[in-house]
Each structure stands twice: as C-alpha cells, then as structure tokens.
C-alpha positions, -999 to 999 in steps of 0.1 A, spaced: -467 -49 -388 -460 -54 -351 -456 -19 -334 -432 -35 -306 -403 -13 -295 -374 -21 -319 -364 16 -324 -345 20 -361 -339 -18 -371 -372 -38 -384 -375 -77 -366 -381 -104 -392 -374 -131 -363 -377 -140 -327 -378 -168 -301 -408 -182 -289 -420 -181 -254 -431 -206 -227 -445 -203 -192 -454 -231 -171 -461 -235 -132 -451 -267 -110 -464 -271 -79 -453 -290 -55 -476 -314 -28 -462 -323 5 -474 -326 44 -473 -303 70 -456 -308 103 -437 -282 135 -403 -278 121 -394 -295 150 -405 -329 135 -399 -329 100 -406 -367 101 -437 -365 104 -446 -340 74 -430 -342 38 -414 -307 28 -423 -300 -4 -401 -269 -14 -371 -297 -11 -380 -323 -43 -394 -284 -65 -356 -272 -57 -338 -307 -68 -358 -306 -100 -354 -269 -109 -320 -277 -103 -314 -304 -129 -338 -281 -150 -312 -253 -152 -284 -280 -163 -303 -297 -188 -316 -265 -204 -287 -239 -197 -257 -266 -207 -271 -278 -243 -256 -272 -272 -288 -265 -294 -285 -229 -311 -299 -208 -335 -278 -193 -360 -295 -157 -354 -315 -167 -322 -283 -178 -300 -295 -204 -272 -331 -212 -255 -332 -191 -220 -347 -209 -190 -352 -187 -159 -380 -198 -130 -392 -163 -122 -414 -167 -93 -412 -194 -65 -435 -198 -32 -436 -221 -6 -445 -223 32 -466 -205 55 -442 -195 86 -408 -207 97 -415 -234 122 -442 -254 97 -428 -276 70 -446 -260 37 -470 -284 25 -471 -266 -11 -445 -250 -34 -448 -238 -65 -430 -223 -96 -433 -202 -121 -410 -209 -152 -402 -184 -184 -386 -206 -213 -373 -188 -242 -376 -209 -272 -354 -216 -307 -364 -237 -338 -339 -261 -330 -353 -268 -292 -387 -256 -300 -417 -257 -273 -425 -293 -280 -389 -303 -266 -390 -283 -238 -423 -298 -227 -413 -331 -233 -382 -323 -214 -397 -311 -183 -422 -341 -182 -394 -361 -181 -379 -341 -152 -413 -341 -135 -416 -382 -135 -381 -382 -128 -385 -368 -96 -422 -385 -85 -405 -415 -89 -386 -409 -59 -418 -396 -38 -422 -361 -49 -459 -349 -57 -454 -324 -84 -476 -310 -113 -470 -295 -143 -490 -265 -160 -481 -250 -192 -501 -221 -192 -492 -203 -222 -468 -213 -254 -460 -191 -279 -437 -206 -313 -405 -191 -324 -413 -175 -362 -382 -166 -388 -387 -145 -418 -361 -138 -449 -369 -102 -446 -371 -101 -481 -407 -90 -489 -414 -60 -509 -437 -46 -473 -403 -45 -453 -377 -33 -480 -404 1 -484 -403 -1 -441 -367 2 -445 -368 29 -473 -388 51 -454 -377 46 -417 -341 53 -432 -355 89 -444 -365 95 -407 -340 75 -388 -312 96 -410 -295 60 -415 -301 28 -428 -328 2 -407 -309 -34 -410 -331 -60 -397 -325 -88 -370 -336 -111 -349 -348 -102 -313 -352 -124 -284 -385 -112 -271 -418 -129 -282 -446 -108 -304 -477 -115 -316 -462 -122 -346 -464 -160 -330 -500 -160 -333 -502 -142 -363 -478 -161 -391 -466 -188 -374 -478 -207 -408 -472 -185 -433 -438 -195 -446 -405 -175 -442 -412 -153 -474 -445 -135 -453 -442 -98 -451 -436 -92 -416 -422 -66 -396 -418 -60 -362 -408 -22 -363 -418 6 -333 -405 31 -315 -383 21 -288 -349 10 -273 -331 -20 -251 -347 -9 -216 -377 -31 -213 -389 -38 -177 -366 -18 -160 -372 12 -141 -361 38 -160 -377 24 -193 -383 51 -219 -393 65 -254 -374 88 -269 -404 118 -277 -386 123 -314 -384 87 -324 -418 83 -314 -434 118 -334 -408 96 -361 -429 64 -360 -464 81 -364 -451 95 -399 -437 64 -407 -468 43 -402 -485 71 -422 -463 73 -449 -455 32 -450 -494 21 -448 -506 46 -475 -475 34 -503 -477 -3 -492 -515 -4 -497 -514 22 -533 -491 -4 -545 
C-alpha cells in the first residue's frame, strides 16, 4: 500500500520519473566582445531545443500511460547583463513509459549531448535520480478487499487506473511481476503543487477507517 493522494480510485500503474542536470562550460568576456568569451547559455538552449522535438514529437505510447512528458524545470546562466555567462545549467523532469523507458531516454540525451560537443559546446550530463515505470493487473485478492471497503466509505465504487505521477512503488516492486498486490490508494484529489492544494477533512477521517478496516481483514485472511 502506497498512501499517495488518489482520493476514491486505487493506482495499480504509473510512469516512471527521471531528473537529470546539464551544465553548460563556456568563457567569460564584457558583452561588448563576445569574441573573446564563448556564451555558454547559447549551445544548453540549441540542445534543449532538439530535446523537446525528439521527446515531445514521438510516437511511443502507453496504452494506459499516454506519452513520456519532458519539461526542463529550472534553467540558470550568467552573472550580470554585460558578462557573457561562462556556465549554464538545467534541470530536466522526464516522465517515463514502458515503451520509452529510462534507459531510452538516457541514451537519447547522450546522444544529444555529443551531438552538440561535436560542434564546440562543453556540456555535461547528470542523471541524478531515475525512478522505473511499474504496471499492475489490479487483480490481486489485497486490492479487490481495497475496493470492497473504500466503496462502503466512498458511497460508490473505487475503479482503478493508472496515474502519471511516480510513487515509491518504483522502488518497492519494480520486480515483482504484474500479478503483485499493489495499491496506490490515499486521501486526496488532482491539485498537487498548486497553491490552493487541499484535503478534503471527510475523505481523510474516510481513509483512517479504511486503512484500519483493510489491514486488519487482509492480514486475518
């Protein structure tokens, strides 16, 4: 059991996550004479650039997943306007499926990467956490009682899905076959991150009787 938000549906599946940083080596000059530095935000923005269109135009997707998510989420470079930056770097989230799993993505961006030193660039690439994608059938005898009980609290049935967030569920079963009984089920709702993120107060009382109720059947069984 994962306690992640998922409010009344139970996750058996979920993408896997990725976060590298590149950084970027240049020279620095007076913004006045460029020639005489190297600016290194300039080759970091050509290859983030064929980044987005080799990663955000394929055609690789997951039945249940939908398509791998690319987004560079924090970018720095320079010291003050009139100095060419002599470092840049980028941080990257990837969102990964089973049918472009983390292993593609890192061999794409390495390609990328020498792409882009062979023309003079200086850039390194850190992967600095990778998480695998992990599918369940959602047919295990621990999620069907999940399902009976939450329904008896939820007042409706609990289907499950597939979410694209990454759990710990990666670390967890990542080899334990698609028949493991896993369940990402907690209280919760679509508004992660944002500002006016929330909990409603009776799901959540909801969830503590659930837990109670599901752990003390599963484990009497």
């Amino acid at each position: 059991m994962v306690g992640e938000p998922s409010g009344y549906s139970i996750a058996i599946a979920h993408k896997g996550s990725m976060d590298t940083k590149l950084t970027s080596q240049g020279k620095e000059a007076h913004s006045s004479m460029p020639e005489k530095g190297y600016n290194a935000i300039d080759p970091l923005m050509d290859l983030l650039v064929k980044a987005n269109k080799a990663f955000r135009e394929t055609d690789k997707n997951n039945p249940d997943l939908g398509k791998l998510t690319f987004n560079t989420t924090v970018f720095t470079g320079g010291e003050q306007v009139n100095m060419i930056p002599g470092e840049a770097t980028a941080q990257i989230n990837v969102r990964t499926i089973p049918e472009f799993n983390n292993s593609l993505v890192e061999k794409k961006l390495t390609e990328l990467v020498k792409a882009e030193n062979a023309q003079g660039a200086k850039i390194k690439m850190y992967i600095y956490m990778s998480e695998p994608s992990i599918k369940t059938d959602g047919k295990s005898e621990f999620v069907k009682l999940a399902q009976k009980i939450g329904a008896k609290y939820a007042e409706k049935p609990i289907p499950t899905v597939a979410i694209k967030p990454v759990t710990d569920a990666s670390n967890l079963i990542a080899d334990k076959g698609p028949s493991y009984p896993f369940a990402m089920f907690g209280p919760g709702n679509d508004t992660p991150h944002q500002v006016n993120e929330y909990v409603d107060e009776k799901m959540y009382l909801n969830f503590v009787k659930i837990y109670t109720e599901l752990f003390v059947a599963y484990l009497n069984k």
